[in-house]
Structures are given as structure tokens and as C-alpha cells.
C-alpha positions in Angstrom: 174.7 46.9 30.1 173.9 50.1 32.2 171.8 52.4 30.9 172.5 56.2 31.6 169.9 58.0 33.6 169.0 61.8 32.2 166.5 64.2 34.0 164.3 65.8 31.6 164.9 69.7 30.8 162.2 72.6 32.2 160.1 73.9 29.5 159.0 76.8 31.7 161.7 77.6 34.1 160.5 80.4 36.9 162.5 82.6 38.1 163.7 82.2 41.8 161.8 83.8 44.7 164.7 85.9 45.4 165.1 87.2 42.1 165.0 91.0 41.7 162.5 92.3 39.3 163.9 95.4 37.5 162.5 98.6 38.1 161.9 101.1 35.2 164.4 104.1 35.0 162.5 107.0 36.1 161.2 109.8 33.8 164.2 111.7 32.7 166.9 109.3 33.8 169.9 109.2 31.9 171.6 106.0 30.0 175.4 105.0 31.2 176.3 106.0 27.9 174.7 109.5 29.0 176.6 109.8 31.6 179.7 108.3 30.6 179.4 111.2 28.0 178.8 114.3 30.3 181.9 112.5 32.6 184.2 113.1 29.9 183.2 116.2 29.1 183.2 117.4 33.4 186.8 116.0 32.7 187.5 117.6 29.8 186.4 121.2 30.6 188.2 120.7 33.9 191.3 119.6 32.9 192.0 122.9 30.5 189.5 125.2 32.3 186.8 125.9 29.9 184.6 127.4 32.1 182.3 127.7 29.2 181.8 124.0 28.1 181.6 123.3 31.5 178.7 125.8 32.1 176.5 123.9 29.2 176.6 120.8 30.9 174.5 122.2 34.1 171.0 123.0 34.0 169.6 125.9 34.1 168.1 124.8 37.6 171.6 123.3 38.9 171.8 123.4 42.8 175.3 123.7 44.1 177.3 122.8 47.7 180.4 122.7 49.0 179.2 120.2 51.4 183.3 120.3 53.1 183.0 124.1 53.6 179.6 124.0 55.7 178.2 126.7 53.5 174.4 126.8 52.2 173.9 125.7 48.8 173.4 127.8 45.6 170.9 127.6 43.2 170.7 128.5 39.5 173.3 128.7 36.4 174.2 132.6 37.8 175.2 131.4 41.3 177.1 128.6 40.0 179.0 131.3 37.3 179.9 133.2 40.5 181.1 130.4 42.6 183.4 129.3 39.5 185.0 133.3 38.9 185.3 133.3 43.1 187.3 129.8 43.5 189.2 131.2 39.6 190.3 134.4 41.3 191.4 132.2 44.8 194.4 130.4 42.1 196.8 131.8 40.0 197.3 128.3 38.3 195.7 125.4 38.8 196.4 121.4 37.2 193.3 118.9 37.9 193.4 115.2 37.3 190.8 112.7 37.4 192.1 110.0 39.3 188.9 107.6 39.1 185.4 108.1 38.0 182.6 106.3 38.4 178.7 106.0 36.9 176.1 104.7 37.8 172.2 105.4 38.2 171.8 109.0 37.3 175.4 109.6 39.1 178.8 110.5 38.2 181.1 110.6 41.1 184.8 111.6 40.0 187.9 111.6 42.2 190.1 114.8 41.9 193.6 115.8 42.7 194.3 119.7 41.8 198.2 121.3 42.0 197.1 124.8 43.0 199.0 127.9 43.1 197.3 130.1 45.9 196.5 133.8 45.5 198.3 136.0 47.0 201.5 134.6 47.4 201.7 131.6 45.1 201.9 128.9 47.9 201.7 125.5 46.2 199.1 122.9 47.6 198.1 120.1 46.8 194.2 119.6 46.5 192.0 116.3 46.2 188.6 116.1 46.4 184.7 114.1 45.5 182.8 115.7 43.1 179.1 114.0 43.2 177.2 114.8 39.8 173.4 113.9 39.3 172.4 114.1 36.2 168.7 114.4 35.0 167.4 115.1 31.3 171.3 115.3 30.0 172.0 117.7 32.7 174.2 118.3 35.4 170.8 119.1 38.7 173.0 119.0 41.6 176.5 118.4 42.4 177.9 118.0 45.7 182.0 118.4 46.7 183.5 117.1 49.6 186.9 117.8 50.6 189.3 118.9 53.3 189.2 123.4 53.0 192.0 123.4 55.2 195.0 123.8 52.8 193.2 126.6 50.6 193.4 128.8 53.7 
């Protein structure tokens, strides 16, 4: 009769050498469901131009670039008020769609695609571009959009 041979179980596994530990989130640092919340509402307030809800996502704080463009960035809710009423008065109708979105970390990084009616004129273009959001404290810091200027001219 052959008698099967069993290895005996590890009380006290340890963990492997290459194991990552897990670093706390730092001070401040949102939850995914934190910022799977202030991605729908980017989305949102984008998609039917509530420049208002949009505004109350940002801190106070919120710094500001068109990185595409080459300009500096701004700083502060007031700049980022102007920058919105200059690119509003640039359109005399404009569609955005989210086409993916993503977040992770204290990031939310949507993918746009705009139908634009340009002012003067109404020449149609079509617009797509990264939007980088970092979030801190349930706010909107800094924000960072990349995209080619060249058909808005």
C-alpha cells in the first residue's frame, strides 16, 4: 500500500524579499472614490458649461497651464475665472466629450474631444485634448492641458 506524502503548511509565512511595502497616502491625499467624484463632476460641468460648478471644484490656490500653448502658468481662482471667459469668448458653441478618464494617486487625467464653433466666423474644428487634474484636500491644485493650438488659430 503506498502512502501519500504531504508537506506540512507554514504557520508564519514571510512575505517575499521583493515584496513592496505600502507607503501611507500623504497628508491631504484624496481616496479613488474622491476622485472618481470630482471626475464626474469636471465631466459634468464641462459637458453643459457650468462654469460655476466647475469653479467650486478648484482651490482657491489652483495653478493653471496650457502647457501646448508655451504660456506661463496662472495662479489663483481669479486667473483661472479669466482664462475660462477668454477661451468662452474665443467659441460661439462648443460640444465636449470625455472620451476616457482615468484616476489614480491624487490624479485625474481625462481625454477630450470638443466640436468648436470659432469666433469670428464660425469655422468648425474639431478639438481633443489631456486635461491633467491633481487633486489635494478635495480640490482641484493644479491642472495641466496639452494639446495641439494649431486649429484654434
Amino acid at each position: 500500500m503506498a502512502t501519500k506524502k504531504t508537506t506540512p503548511k507554514k504557520k508564519n509565512a514571510t512575505r517575499s524579499p521583493r515584496a513592496k511595502k505600502r507607503t501611507p497616502a500623504p497628508r491631504g491625499a484624496p481616496t479613488i472614490a474622491d476622485l472618481r467624484r470630482i471626475a464626474r463632476s469636471i465631466v459634468t460641468s464641462t459637458s453643459v458649461m457650468d462654469g460655476r460648478r466647475m469653479l467650486s471644484l478648484y482651490a482657491d490656490s489652483i495653478e493653471s497651464e496650457e502647457v501646448s500653448v508655451g504660456t506661463r502658468p496662472s495662479y489663483g481662482i481669479e486667473a483661472l475665472k479669466q482664462k475660462n471667459e477668454s477661451w468662452a469668448k474665443r467659441f460661439s458653441d462648443a460640444r465636449w466629450y470625455a472620451r476616457n478618464l482615468w484616476c489614480d494617486g491624487q490624479t485625474v487625467i481625462i481625454e477630450w474631444e470638443a466640436q468648436l464653433s470659432l469666433r469670428p466666423g464660425g469655422k468648425k474644428v474639431l478639438h481633443r485634448e489631456i486635461a491633467v487634474h491633481e487633486v489635494r484636500n478635495g480640490r482641484i491644485v493644479r491642472e495641466r492641458y496639452y494639446y495641439d493650438p494649431t486649429p484654434l488659430r
